[in-house]
N, C-alpha and C positions, 0 to 999 in steps of 0.2 A: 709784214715786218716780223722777224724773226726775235724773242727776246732770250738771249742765253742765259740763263738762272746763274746766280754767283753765289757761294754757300761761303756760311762767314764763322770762323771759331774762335774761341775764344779761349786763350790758355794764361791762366795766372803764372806771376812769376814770382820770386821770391820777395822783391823788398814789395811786394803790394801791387807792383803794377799788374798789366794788362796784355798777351801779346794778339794781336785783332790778325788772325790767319786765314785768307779771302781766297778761294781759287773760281775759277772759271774754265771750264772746259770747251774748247774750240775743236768739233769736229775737224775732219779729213772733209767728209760732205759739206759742209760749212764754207768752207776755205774754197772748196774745186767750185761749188754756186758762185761766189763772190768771182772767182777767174775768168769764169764762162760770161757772167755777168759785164766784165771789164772787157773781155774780147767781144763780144756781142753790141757793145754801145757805139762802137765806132760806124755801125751801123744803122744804128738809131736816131729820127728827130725825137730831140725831146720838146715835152709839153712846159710845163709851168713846174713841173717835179724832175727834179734830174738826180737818181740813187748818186751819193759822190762815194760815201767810204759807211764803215760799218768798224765804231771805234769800241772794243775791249771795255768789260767797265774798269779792268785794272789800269788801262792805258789812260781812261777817261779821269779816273781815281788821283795815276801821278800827276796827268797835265796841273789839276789843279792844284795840288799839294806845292806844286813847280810854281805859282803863282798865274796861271792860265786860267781864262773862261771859257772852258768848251762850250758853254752852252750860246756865246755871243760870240765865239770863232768864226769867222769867215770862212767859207768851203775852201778857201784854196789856201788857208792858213792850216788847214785842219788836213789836208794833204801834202804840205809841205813838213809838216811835224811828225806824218807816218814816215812820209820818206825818210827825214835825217835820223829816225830812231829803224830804218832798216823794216820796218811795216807795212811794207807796202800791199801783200797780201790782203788787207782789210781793205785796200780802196778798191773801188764798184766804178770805174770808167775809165777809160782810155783818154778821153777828153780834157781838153785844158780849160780849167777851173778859173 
């Protein structure tokens, strides 16, 4: 597993507040594994472990802010959500979830 570092800043703003500025960098290499990865499974039996998707922590971040538990998501709720926000990129299988 792959963990991609997310660097977090922190910029004051005038009345006191906070403004919390997060990025994450998503390789080209990152993204073409994950493709190869989703074309290659269709080929694959899987075991007891099946890769479904590889979510953004920023992605992981709104779900929940949105009122979502990634953490008790369902696989195939958790590819339904890349899909309608156009992410599909991050999903790891060809296989229906």
């Amino acid at each position: 597993m792959t963990v991609l570092d997310v660097r977090e800043n922190l910029h004051p703003i005038e009345d006191g507040g906070i403004i919390i500025h997060r990025q994450q960098d998503i390789s080209d290499a990152f993204l073409s594994n994950l493709h190869s990865e989703r074309m290659a499974s269709a080929h694959l039996r899987e075991a007891e472990y099946m890769h479904v998707a590889d979510v953004p922590a920023a992605v992981f971040d709104l779900w929940h802010a949105l009122g979502y538990d990634p953490w008790r998501m369902e696989a195939r709720e958790i590819i339904r959500l890349l899909e309608r926000d156009h992410l599909d990129a991050f999903i790891a299988t060809s296989k229906a979830v």
